[in-house]
N, C-alpha and C positions, 0 to 999 in steps of 0.2 A: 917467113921463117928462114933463118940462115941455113946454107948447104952444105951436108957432110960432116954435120956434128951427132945426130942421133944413129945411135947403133943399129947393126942390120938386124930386119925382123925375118924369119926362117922359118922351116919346119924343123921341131926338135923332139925327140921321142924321149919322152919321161919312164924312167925303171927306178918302180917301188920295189926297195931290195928286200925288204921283209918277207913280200909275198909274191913276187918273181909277176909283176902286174905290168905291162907295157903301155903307155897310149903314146898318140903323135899329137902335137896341137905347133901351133907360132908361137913363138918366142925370140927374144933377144941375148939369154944367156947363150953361153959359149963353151966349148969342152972340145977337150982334144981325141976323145976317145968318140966312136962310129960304132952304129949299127945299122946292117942289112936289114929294110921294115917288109914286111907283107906284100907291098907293092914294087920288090925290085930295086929301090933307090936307096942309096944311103947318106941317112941322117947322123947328124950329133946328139951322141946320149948322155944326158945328164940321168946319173943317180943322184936320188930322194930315199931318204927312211921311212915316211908317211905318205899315204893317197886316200882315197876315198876308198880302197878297195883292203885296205888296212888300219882306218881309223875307228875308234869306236863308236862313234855318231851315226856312220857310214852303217856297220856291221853289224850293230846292237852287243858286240862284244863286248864286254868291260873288263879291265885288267883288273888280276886280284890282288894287285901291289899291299893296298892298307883294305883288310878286311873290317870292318865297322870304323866308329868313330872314337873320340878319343874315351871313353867312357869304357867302352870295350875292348880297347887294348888293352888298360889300367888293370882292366878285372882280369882279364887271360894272365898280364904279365907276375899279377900277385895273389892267382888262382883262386879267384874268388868268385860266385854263382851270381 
């Protein structure tokens, strides 16, 4: 393998900003912004929208975005039983 082409791999602390959720893992993204972690040292923190601790797979939550299907908008939208 050639030397000094692949990016450094790191401790990076992941912030799901939806639900204020922290973890640390390795990675090779990059970010100018820091956080002081648990253990005293500080990391680069990339925020994320989504984790496991905010998805609905994860959660069992489901978003009420489109309630029923298209059959059931139709009827609500032209108030029909």
């Amino acid at each position: 393998m050639k030397n000094d082409i692949h990016p450094e791999y790191r401790k990076v602390v992941f912030l799901d900003t939806s639900s204020d959720f922290k973890f640390l893992t390795g990675s090779t993204a990059t970010s100018d912004e820091t956080i002081e972690w648990e253990d005293g040292n500080t990391y680069p923190l990339i925020r994320t929208e989504i984790s496991s601790a905010s998805h609905p797979f994860y959660t069992g939550k489901q978003k009420a975005d489109k309630a029923g299907g298209r059959v059931d908008r139709f009827k609500k939208k032209y108030n029909m039983k």
